[in-house]
N, C-alpha and C positions, 0 to 999 in steps of 0.2 A: 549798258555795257557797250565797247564801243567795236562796233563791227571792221574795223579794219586789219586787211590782212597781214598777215605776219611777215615778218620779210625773211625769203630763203634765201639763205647764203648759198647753198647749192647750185643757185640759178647765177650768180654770178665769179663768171669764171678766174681762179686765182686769187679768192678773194680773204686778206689774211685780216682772220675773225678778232676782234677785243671783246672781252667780257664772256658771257655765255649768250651764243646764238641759239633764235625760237628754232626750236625742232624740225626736221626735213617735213615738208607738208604733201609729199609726194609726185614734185615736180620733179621732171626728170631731170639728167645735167644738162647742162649746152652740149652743142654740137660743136665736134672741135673746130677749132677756128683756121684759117686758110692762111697761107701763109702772107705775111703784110713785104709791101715792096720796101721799105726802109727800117719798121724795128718791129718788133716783139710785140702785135697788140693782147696778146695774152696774159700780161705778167700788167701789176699797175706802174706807172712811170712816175711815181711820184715828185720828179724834180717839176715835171710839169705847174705842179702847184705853187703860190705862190711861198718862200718861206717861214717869211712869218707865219702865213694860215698853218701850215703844218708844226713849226716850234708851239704856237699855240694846243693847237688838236691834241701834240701827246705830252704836253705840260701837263691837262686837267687830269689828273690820277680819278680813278674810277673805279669799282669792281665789277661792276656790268653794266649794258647795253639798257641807255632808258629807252623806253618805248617812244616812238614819233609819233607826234599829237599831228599829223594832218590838215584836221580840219584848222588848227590854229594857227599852222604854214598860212593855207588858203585863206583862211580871215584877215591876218593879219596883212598878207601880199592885196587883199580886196579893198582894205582899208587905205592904203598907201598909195594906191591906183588913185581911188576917188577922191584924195583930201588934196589939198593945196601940197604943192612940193614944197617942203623943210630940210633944212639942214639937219634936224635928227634924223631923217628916214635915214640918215648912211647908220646910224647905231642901230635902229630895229632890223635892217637889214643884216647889218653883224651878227644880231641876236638870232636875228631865224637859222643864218651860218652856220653858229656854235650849233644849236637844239639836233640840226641836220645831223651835222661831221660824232656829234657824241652819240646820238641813235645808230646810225648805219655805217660808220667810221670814213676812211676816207677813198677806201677802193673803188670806191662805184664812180667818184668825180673824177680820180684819174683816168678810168677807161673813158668817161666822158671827153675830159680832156685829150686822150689817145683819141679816140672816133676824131674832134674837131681836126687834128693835126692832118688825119687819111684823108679827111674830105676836104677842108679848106688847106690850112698850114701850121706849123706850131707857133703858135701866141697870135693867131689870125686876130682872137677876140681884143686883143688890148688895139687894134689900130683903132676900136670904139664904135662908140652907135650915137655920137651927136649929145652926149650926156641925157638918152633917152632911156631912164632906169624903168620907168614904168613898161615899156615894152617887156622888159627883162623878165617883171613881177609878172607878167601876164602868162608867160614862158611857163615861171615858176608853178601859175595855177594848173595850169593845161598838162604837166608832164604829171603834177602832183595827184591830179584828179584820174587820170589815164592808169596808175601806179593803184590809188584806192578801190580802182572796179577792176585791178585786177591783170594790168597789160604789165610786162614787166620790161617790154623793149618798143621801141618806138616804130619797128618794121621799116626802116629808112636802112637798106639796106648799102652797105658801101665793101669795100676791098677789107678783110682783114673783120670783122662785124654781120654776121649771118643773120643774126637778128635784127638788130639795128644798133641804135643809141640805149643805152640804158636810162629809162626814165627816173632812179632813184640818183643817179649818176647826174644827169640834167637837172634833175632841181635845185642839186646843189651848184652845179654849174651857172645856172642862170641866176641863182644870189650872189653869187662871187662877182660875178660881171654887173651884174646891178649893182652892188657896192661901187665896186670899180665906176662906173659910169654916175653915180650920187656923188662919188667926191667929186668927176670933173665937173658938176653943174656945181656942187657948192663949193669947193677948195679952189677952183681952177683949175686942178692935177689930178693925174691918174692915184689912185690909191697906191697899184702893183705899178711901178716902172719897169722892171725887168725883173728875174729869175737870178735869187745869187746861188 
């Protein structure tokens, strides 16, 4: 059976549920949040996101929430690490994307995306990292692994974020941006250009 924990929506804040969410496991709520010096980091901002990822996310019709296979996140990001870079990793990367956004929906990535905006700026991450997706995948294991034993914020505390970053939040973060960064080593171009 597979021991990973359940994900409470209670723990993050503002967060509008799809399908039926696993039951409160007795974590308390967040602590309210401070007020942010430019928006609203409490509520998700979803333009943040790129549009097509989100036209996609509420195209797949669904009744409930699958459950997040983890360890196949982390295999799969381990696999992609150590093999020669290809022009397919931008599809398995996609693919981990989807598995994410349809397990946990997509609030977690927008506060992720909100936290990036407080600390650095908004769409810091598209100036790029050198078409270095593997960095990214590394990201992806370290937040995913942090999330499976159990940490649900990253304690990187900023304005606006009492906790930290949300690590369920990051991991999908850090596939979207490794996408983004596999097209410009394989397309020559950013995946997302801008925000319509």
């Amino acid at each position: 059976m597979n021991n990973v924990p359940s994900i409470n929506y209670d723990d993050i804040p503002n967060f509008i549920s799809i399908g039926d969410p696993s039951p409160a496991t007795g974590v308390s709520a967040p602590e309210p949040v401070e007020q942010a010096a430019k928006h609203d980091t409490t509520k998700p901002q979803y333009s943040l996101i790129p549009l097509d990822l989100l036209d996609q996310h509420l195209a797949r019709k669904r009744d409930r929430l699958p459950v997040m296979d983890f360890k196949k996140i982390i295999s799969h990001c381990h696999y992609l690490i150590n093999k020669e870079k290809a022009s397919e990793d931008i599809k398995a990367i996609e693919e981990m994307m989807t598995r994410v956004s349809d397990s946990v929906g997509l609030a977690p990535a927008c506060m992720a995306l909100q936290y990036g905006v407080v600390k650095y700026a908004r769409d810091n991450w598209k100036q790029g990292f050198g078409g270095d997706y593997k960095r990214l995948l590394e990201a992806t294991i370290r937040h995913t692994i942090a999330y499976v034993q159990g940490e649900r914020y990253d304690g990187e505390v900023i304005p606006g974020f009492p906790k930290g970053n949300l690590h369920l939040g990051a991991i999908y973060f850090s596939l979207m941006v490794a996408c983004n960064e596999a097209h410009i080593q394989f397309m020559g171009s950013p995946r997302w250009k801008h925000n319509c």
